[in-house]
SEDREN-700466 format. One record per residue (C-alpha): residue in one letter; x, y, z; residue number from 1. Coordinates in pm, whole numbers, padded with zeros to 5 digits. Layout:
N
(pt "a"; (X; Y; Z); NUM),
...
END
This chain:
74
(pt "x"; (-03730; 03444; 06620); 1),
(pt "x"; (-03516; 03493; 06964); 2),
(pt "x"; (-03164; 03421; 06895); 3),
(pt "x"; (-02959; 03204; 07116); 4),
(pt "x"; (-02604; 03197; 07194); 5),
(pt "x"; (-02382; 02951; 07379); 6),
(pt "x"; (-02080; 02962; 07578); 7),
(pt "x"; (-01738; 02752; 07445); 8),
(pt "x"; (-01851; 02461; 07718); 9),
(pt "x"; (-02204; 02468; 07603); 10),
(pt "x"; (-02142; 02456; 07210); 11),
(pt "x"; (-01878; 02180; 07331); 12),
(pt "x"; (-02111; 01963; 07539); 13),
(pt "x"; (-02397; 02039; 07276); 14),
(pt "x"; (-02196; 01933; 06973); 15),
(pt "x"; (-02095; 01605; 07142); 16),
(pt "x"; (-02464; 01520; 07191); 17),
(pt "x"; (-02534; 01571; 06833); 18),
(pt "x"; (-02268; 01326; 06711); 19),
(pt "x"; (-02366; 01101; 06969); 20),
(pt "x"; (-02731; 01079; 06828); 21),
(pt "x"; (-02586; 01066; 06505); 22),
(pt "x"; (-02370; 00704; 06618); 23),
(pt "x"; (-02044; 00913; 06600); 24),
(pt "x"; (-01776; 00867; 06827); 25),
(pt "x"; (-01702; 01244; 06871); 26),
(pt "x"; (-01329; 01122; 06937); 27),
(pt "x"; (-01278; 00942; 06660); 28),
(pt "x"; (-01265; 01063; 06344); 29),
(pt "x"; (-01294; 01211; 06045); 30),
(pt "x"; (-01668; 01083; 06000); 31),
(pt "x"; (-01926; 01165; 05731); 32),
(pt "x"; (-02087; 01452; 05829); 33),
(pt "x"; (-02408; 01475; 05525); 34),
(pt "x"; (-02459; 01049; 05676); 35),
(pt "x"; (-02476; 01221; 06038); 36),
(pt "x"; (-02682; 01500; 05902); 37),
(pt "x"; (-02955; 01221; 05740); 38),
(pt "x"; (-02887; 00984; 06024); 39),
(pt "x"; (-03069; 01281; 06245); 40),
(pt "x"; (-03368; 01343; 05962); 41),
(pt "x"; (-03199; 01631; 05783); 42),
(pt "x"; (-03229; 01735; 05420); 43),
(pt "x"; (-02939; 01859; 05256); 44),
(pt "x"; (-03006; 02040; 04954); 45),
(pt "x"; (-02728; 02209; 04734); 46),
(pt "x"; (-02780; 02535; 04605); 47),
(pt "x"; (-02647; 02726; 04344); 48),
(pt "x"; (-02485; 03004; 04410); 49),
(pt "x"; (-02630; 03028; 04779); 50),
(pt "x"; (-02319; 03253; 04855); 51),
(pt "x"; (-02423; 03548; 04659); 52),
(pt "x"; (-02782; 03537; 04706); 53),
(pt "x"; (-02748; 03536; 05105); 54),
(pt "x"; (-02458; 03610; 05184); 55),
(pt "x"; (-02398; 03277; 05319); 56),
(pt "x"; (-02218; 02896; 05261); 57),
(pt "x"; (-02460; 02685; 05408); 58),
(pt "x"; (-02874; 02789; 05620); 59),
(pt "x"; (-02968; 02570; 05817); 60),
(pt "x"; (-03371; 02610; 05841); 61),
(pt "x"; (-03465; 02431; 06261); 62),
(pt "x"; (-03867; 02415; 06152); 63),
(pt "x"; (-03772; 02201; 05809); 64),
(pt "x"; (-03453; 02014; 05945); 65),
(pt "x"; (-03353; 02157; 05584); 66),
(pt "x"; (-02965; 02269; 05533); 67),
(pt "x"; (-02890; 02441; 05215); 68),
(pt "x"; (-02498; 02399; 05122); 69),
(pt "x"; (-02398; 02619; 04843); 70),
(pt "x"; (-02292; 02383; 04531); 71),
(pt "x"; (-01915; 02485; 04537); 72),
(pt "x"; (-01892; 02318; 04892); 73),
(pt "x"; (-02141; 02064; 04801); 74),
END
């Protein structure tokens, strides 16, 4: 899988598309971000001790829509 990588103006501009599809007003907040995430047809799933296993808080699998949140940030 080819890894991509954006610039500070690109992750901005992209970020504020993404909360717009989700019916967030990027300057207003704070919003419910796991409502935004289902708004947009993701699953969040908790998982225990995700950390540990991977090395990581939170995956985020594109081909699923699937983000797995370890259970001490869930």
């Amino acid at each position: 899988m080819k890894e991509h990588t954006l610039n500070y103006d690109q992750l901005n501009e992209t970020s504020k598309l993404i909360l717009k599809a989700g019916g967030i007003n990027p300057s207003k907040g704070p919003f419910d971000i796991d409502r935004m995430a289902e708004t947009l047809g993701f699953e969040i799933i908790p998982v225990e001790d995700l950390k540990h296993r991977v090395y990581r808080e939170a995956y985020l699998d594109p081909r699923t829509k699937t983000v797995y949140v370890d259970t001490v940030l869930y």
